[in-house]
LOMI-635771 format. One record per residue (C-alpha): residue number from 1; x, y, z. Coordinates in nm, 2 decimals, padded with zeros to 4 digits. Each point is the difference from the previous one (the first is absolute). Layout:
# LOMI-635771
R;NUM;X;Y;Z
...
END
This chain:
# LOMI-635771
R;1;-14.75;-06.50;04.19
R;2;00.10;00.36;-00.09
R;3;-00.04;00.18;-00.26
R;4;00.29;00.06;-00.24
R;5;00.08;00.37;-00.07
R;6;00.06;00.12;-00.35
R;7;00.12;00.29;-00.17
R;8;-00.28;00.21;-00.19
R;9;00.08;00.01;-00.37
R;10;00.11;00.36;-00.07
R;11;-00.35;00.20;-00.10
R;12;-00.07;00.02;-00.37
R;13;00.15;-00.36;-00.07
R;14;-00.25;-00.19;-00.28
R;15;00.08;-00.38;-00.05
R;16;-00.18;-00.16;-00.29
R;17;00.02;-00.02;-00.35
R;18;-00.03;00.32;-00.15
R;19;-00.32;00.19;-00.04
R;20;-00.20;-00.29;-00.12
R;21;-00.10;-00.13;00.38
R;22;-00.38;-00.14;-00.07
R;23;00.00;-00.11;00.41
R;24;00.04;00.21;00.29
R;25;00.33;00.09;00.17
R;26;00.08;00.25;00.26
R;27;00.17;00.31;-00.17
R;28;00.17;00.31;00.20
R;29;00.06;00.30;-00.16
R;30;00.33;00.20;00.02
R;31;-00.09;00.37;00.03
R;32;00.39;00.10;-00.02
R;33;00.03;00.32;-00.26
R;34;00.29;-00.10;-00.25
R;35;00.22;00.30;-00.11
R;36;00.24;00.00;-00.32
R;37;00.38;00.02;00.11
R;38;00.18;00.28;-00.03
R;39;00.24;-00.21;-00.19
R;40;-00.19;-00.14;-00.25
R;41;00.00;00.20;-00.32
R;42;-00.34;00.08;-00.16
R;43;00.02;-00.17;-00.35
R;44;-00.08;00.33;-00.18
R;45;00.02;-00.18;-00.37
R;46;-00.25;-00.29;00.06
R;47;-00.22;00.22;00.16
R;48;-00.04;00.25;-00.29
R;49;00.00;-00.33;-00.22
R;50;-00.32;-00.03;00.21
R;51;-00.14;00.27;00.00
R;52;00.05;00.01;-00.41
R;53;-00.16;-00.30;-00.01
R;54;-00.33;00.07;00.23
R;55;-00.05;00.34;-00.19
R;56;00.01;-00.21;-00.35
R;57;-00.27;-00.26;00.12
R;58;-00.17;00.26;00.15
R;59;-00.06;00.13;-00.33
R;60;00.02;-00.23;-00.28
R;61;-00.13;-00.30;00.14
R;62;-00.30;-00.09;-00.21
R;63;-00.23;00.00;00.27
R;64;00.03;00.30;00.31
R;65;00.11;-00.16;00.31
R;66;00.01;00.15;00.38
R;67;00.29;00.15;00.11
R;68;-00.03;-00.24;00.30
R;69;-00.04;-00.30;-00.18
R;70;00.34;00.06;-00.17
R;71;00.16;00.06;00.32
R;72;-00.13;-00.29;00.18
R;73;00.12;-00.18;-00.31
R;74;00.36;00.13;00.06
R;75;00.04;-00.08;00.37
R;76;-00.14;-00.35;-00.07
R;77;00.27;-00.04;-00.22
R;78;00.26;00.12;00.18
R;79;-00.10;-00.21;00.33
R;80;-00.09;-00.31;-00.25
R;81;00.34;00.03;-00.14
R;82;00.22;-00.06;00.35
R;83;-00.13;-00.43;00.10
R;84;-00.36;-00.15;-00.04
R;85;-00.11;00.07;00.35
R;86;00.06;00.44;-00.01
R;87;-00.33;00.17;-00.06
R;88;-00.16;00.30;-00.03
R;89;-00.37;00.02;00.22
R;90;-00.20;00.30;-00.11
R;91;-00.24;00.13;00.24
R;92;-00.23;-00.29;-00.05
R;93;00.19;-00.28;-00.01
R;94;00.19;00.09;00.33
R;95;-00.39;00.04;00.11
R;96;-00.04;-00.32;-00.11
R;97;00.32;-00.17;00.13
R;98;-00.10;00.14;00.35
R;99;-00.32;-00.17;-00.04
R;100;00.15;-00.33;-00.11
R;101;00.21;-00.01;00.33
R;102;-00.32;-00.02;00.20
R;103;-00.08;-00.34;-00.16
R;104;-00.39;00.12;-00.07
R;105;00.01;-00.03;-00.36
R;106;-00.13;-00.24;-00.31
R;107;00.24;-00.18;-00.14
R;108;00.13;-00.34;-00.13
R;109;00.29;-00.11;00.25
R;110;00.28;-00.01;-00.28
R;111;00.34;00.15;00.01
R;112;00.11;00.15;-00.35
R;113;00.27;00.20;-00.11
R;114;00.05;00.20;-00.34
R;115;00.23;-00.14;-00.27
R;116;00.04;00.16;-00.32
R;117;-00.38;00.15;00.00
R;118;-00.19;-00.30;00.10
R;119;-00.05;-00.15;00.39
R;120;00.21;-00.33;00.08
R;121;-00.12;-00.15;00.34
R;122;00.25;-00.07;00.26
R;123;-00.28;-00.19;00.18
R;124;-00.36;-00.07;00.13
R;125;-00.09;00.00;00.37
R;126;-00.13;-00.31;00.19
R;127;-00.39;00.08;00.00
R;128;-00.04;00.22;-00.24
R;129;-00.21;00.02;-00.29
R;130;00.30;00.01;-00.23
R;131;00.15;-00.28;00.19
R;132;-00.32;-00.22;-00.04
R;133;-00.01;00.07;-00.35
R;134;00.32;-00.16;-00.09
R;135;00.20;00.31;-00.09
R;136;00.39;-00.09;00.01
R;137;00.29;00.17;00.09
R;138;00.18;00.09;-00.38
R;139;-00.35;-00.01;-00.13
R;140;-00.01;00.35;-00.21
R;141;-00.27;00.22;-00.01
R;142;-00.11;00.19;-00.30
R;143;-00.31;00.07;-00.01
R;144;-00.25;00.14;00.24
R;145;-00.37;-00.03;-00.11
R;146;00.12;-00.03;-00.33
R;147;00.22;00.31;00.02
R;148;00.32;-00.03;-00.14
R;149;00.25;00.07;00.33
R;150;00.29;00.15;-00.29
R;151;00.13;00.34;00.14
R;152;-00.28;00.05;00.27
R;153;00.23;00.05;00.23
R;154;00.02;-00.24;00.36
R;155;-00.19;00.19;00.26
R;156;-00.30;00.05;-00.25
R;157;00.00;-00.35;-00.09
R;158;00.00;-00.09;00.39
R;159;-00.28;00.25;00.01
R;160;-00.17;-00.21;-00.22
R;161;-00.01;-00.31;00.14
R;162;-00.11;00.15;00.33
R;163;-00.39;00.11;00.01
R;164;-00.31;-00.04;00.28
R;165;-00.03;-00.37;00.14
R;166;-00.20;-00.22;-00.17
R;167;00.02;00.14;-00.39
R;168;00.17;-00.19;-00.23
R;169;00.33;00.05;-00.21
R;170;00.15;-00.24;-00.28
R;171;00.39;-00.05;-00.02
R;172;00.13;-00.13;-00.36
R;173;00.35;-00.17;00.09
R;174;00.26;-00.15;-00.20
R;175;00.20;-00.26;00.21
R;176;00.34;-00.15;-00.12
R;177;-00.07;-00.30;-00.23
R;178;-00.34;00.04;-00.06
R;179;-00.12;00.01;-00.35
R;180;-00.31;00.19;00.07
R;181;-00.10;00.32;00.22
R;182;-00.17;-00.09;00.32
R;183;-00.29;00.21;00.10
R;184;-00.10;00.02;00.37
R;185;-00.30;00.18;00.17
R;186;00.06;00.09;00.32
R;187;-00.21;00.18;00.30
R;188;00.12;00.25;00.18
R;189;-00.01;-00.07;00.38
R;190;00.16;00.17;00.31
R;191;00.36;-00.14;00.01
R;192;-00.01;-00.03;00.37
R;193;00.27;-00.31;-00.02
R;194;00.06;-00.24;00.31
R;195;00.38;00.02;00.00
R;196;00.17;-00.27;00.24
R;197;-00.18;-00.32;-00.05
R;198;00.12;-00.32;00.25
R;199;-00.06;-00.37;00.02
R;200;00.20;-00.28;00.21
R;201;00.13;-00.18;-00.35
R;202;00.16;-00.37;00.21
R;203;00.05;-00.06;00.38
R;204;00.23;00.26;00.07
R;205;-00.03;00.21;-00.32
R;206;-00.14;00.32;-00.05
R;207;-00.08;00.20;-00.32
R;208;-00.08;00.35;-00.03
R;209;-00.09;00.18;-00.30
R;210;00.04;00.35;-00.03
R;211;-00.18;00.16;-00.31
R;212;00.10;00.33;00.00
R;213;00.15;00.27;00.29
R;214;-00.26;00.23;00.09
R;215;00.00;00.22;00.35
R;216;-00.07;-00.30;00.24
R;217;00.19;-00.26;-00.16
R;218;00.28;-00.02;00.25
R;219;-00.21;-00.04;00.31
R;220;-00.22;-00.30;-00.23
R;221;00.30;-00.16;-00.05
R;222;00.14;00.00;00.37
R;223;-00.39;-00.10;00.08
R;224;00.01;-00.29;-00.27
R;225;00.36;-00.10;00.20
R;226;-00.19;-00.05;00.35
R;227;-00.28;-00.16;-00.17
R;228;00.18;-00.25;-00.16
R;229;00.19;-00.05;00.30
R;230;-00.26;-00.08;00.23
R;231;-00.10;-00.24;-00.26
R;232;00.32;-00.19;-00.02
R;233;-00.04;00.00;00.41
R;234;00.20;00.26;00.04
R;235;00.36;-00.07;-00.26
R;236;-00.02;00.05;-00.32
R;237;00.27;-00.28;-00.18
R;238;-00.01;00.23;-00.30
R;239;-00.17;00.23;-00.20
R;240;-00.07;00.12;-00.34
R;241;-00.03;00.38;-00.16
R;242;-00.17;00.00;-00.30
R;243;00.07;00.31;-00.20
R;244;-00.08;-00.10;-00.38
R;245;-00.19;00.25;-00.21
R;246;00.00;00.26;00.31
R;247;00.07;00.33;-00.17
R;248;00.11;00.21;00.33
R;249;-00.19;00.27;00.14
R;250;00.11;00.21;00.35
R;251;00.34;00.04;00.05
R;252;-00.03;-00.04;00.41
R;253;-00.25;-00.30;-00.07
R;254;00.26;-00.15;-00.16
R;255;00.31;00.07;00.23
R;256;-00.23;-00.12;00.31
R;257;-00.06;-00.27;-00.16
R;258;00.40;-00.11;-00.06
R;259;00.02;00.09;00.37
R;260;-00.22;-00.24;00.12
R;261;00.23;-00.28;-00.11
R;262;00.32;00.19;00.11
R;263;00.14;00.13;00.40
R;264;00.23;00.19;-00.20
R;265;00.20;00.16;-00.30
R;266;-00.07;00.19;-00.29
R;267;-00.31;-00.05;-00.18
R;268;00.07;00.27;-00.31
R;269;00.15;00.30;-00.09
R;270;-00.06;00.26;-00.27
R;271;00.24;00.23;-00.16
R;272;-00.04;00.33;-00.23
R;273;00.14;00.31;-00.11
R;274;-00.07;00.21;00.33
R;275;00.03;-00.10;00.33
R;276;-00.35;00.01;00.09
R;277;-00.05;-00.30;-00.24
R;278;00.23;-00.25;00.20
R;279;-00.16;-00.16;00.28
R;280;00.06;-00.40;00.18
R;281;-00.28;-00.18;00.14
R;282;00.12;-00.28;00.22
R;283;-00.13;-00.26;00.26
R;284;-00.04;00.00;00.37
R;285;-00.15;-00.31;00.07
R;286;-00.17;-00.22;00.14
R;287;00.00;-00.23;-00.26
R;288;-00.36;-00.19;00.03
R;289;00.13;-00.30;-00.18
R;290;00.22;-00.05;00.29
R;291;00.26;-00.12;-00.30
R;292;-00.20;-00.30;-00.14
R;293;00.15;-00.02;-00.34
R;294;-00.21;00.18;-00.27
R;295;00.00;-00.06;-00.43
R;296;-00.15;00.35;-00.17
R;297;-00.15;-00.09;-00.31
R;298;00.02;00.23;-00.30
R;299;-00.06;00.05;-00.34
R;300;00.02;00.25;-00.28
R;301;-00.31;00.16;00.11
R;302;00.12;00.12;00.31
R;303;00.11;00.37;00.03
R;304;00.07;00.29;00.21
R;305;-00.03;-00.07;00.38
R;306;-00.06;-00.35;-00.10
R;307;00.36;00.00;-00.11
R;308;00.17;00.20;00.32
R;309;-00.18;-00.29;00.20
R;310;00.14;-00.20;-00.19
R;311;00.33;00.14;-00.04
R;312;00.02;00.05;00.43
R;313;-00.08;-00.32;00.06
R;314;00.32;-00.17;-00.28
R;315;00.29;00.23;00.12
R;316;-00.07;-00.07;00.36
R;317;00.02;-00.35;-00.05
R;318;-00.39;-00.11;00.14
R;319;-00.11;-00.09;-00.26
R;320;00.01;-00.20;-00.33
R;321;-00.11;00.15;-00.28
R;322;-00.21;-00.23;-00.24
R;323;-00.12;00.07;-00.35
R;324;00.07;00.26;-00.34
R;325;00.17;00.29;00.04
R;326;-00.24;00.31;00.11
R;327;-00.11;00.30;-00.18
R;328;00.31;00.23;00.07
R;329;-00.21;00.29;00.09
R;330;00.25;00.19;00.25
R;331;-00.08;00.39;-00.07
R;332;-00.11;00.21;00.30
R;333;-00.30;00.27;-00.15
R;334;-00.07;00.29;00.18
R;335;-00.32;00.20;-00.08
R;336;00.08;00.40;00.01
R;337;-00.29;00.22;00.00
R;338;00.00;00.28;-00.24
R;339;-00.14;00.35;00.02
R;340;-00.28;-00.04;-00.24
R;341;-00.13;-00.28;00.17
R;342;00.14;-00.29;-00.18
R;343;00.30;-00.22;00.10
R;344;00.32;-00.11;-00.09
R;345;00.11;-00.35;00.06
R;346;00.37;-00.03;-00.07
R;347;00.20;-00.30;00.06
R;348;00.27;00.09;00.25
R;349;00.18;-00.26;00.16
R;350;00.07;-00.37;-00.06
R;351;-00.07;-00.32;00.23
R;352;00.32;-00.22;00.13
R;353;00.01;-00.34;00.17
R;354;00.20;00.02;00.35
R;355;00.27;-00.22;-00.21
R;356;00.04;00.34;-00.25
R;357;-00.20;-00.12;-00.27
R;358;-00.23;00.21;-00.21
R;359;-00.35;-00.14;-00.10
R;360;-00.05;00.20;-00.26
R;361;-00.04;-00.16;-00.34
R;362;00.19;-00.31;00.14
R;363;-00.24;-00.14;00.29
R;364;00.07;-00.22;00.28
R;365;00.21;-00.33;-00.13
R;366;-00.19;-00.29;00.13
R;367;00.22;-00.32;00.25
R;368;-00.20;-00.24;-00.21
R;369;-00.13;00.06;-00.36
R;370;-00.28;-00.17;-00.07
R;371;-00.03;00.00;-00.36
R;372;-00.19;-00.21;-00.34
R;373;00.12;-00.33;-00.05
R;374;00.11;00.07;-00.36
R;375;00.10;00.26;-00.22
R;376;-00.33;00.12;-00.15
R;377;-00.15;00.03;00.31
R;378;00.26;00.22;00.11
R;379;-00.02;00.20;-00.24
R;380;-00.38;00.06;00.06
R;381;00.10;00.10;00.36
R;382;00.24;00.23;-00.16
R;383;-00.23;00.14;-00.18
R;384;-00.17;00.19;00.39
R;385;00.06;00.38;00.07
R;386;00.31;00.12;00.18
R;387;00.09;00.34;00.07
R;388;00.29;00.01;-00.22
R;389;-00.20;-00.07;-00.27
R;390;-00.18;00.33;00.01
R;391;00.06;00.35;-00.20
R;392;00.21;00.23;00.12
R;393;00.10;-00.22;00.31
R;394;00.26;00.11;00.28
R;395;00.28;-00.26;-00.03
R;396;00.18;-00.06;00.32
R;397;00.29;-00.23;-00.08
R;398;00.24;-00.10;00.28
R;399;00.19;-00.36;00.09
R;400;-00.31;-00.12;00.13
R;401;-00.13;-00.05;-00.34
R;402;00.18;-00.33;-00.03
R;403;-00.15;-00.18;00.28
R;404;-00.13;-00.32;-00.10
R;405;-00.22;-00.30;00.19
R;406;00.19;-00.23;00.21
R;407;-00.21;-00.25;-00.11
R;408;-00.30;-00.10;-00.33
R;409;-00.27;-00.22;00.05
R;410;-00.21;-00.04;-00.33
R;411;-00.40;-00.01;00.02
R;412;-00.14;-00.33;-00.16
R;413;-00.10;-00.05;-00.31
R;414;-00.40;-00.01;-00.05
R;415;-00.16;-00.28;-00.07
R;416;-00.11;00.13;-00.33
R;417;00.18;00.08;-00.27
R;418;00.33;00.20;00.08
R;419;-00.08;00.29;-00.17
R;420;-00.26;00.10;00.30
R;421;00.08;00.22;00.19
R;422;00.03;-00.05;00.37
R;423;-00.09;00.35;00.10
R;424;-00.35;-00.07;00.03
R;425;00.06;-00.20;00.32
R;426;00.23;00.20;00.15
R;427;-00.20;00.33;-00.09
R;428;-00.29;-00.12;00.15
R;429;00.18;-00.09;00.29
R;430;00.22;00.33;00.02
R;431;-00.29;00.24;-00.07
R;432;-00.27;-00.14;00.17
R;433;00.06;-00.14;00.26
R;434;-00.23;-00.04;00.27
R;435;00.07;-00.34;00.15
R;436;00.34;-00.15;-00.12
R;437;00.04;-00.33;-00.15
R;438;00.29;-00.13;-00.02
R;439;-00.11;-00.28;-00.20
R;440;-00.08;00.27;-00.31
R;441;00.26;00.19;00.09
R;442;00.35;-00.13;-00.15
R;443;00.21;00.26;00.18
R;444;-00.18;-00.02;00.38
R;445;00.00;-00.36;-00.03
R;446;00.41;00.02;-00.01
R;447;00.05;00.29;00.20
R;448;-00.17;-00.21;00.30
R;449;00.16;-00.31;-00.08
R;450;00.30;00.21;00.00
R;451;-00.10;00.14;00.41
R;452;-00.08;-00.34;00.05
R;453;00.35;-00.08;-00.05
R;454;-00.10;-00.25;-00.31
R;455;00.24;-00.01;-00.29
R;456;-00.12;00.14;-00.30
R;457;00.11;-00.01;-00.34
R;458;00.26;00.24;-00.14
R;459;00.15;00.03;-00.33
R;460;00.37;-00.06;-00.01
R;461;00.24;00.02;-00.35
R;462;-00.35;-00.16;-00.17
R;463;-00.06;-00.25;00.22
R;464;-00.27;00.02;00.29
R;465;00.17;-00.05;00.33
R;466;-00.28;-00.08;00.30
R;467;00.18;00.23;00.28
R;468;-00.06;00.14;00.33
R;469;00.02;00.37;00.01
R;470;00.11;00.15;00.31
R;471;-00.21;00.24;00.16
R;472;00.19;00.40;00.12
R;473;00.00;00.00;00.44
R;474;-00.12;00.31;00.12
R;475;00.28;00.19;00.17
R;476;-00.04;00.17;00.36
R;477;-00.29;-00.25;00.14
END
């Protein structure tokens, strides 16, 4: 087989969410030197406001503070003020966010971003200490060692969660409906994270799991594909692409990954204010799948590449999309360098679906919505992080935003009392997984039934309605 070809993501492109990576991702570095237009005005007034205003702290504050210090204070500001994933790097933390992208670091394999001066996790890493713990995406974070997280700032926080293998740090969470804080003690370990996980899942059948996108995701994937396939002597009948609680990572990871499933079409496309922020990534084929029909399952713990995956795979009809709406984080960040050694990292562009849609703060729209079997376990599901949710957050609202599931299929009540929550199961199953189980695993066990070409049931006006949900046919095979 030959190798698909793909366009290289434009240098300087970051996908994540915002500064608080604790896991390593491959970052470029645009080097481009940004002048003011001649057409935009100087605001004269705001900046003698500012100036005022530094000169009185500078002198009445009650204790004497660095002229630095109250400038780093004001570009922070400025940068924090624009959507929760613009920073400002000094010299040391764009040091240290070079050093992150090399992977050789201490750390707790958690993905966090900053809401309103504490951390909220988007999600934990298969693997990973934080994973292994039990930390939860939505779980909040607000103290670290017993420091209270309130205006530290997100990059110092990160900082402080990261440290030399082996040493210990204590997390105090608060998680949605839980009475009492939770403390967790955690070791720092080297997040080097096997990404693309496979197993043959029923004669026929194949699963992969992909935890996050790092550098050499794509090939894994097409690798997993011919290992599965020799497995299933040589034809796969189906397959299975799980994505839940993947928080992205490499834009090209992620759009090789599409491509592995596609001979053709658009993958995604970003738009901005300059031209050099639009750019299309498409397909070119083969697809390894050969058009066996694929489900993508997803949840709201899925994010950033995760979602153009995701997104790809939906518009071009191959896939069905399984699951809770995603994340909704669809903002392109690229990382500036600055004279004084330090960085800029500026959102610039935002992420669309070949069909036109944007990702940002909306998510991809699962084909079947799995959801709680009654109303106060949706609400609890409610109750997980999105995108939109977050301070200062880019809206992107288009006629997408009205897309709704074809079809509902409601996860069965526990066998206990029907206030328990369900997400335990499907957590530990979404998170962790290093062999699947369908048998644990509400969502998997339906998605194969539904590949299997079983009915399943479906919620229809109130009523559950067993159906058989037809799968998308690859086009062009």
């Amino acid at each position: 087989m030959s190798t698909p070809r793909f366009p290289k993501p434009r240098r300087g492109i970051l996908l994540g969410i915002g500064v608080g990576l604790v896991l390593g991702v491959s970052i470029s570095f645009a080097v481009t030197v940004y002048a003011a237009r001649d057409q935009d005005k100087i605001p004269l007034e705001q900046i003698q406001t500012f100036s005022q205003i530094f000169e009185i702290v500078k002198s009445n504050y009650v204790d004497p503070t660095s002229d630095k210090k109250l400038m780093d204070g004001a570009i922070n500001g400025m940068v924090s003020a624009l959507d929760p994933h613009s920073a400002y790097l000094t010299p040391k933390e764009f040091k240290e966010m070079q050093v992150l992208t090399n992977g050789k670091f201490g750390g707790l394999g958690i993905e966090v971003t900053g809401d309103h001066g504490a951390l909220k996790v988007v999600a934990p890493i298969d693997g990973t200490p934080a994973a292994k713990a039990g930390i939860e995406s939505g779980d909040l974070i607000v103290k670290i060692d017993g420091k209270l997280l309130q205006g530290v700032g997100l990059q110092k926080t990160v900082d402080m969660m990261r440290g030399k293998p082996g040493t210990q740090v204590t997390l105090t969470i608060l998680r949605p409906h839980q009475a009492q804080p939770l403390h967790f003690t955690l070791t720092r370990a080297v997040i080097k994270v096997q990404s693309v996980r496979a197993a043959m899942l029923a004669p026929g059948i194949g699963y992969i799991r992909i935890s996050q996108f790092q550098e050499n995701t794509g090939s894994a994937t097409r690798k997993a594909v011919e290992h599965l396939e020799q497995e299933a002597n040589g034809h796969l009948n189906g397959l299975i692409l799980d994505l839940r609680n993947n928080p992205g990572g490499v834009l090209g990871a992620g759009v090789e990954t599409a491509g592995t499933f596609l001979n053709k079409g658009l993958i995604v496309y970003t738009k901005g204010r300059t031209a050099n922020s639009d750019m299309r990534f498409s397909a070119h084929g083969p697809d390894y799948l050969h058009g066996a029909p694929m489900i993508v399952l997803i949840n709201g713990g899925s994010a950033s590449a995760a979602e153009i995956v995701t997104g790809a795979l939906k518009d071009e009809h191959r896939a069905l999309v399984m699951g809770q709406r995603s994340f909704g984080k669809g903002s392109v960040q690229t990382v500036m360098p600055l004279s004084n050694g330090g960085a800029l990292k500026l959102t610039t562009a935002l992420y669309y679906t070949p069909a036109g849609c944007s990702i940002q703060s909306q998510g991809i729209v699962p084909n079947i919505k799995v959801q709680p079997a009654n109303a106060q376990l949706r609400t609890l599901d409610a109750d997980l992080l999105k995108e939109s949710e977050l301070h200062g957050v880019l809206k992107a609202p288009d006629e997408c935003s009205k897309v709704a599931p074809q079809y509902t299929i409601a996860l069965p009540i526990p066998a206990t009392a029907a206030t328990q929550s369900t997400k335990e199961d499907e957590a530990m199953a979404a998170s962790s997984v290093l062999k699947p189980d369908p048998a644990k695993d509400y969502p998997l066990r339906e998605a194969l039934a539904i590949l299997e070409g079983k009915a399943v049931p479906v919620q229809e006006k109130g009523h559950t309605v067993d159906t058989v949900i037809p799968l998308p046919k690859a086009v062009g095979q």
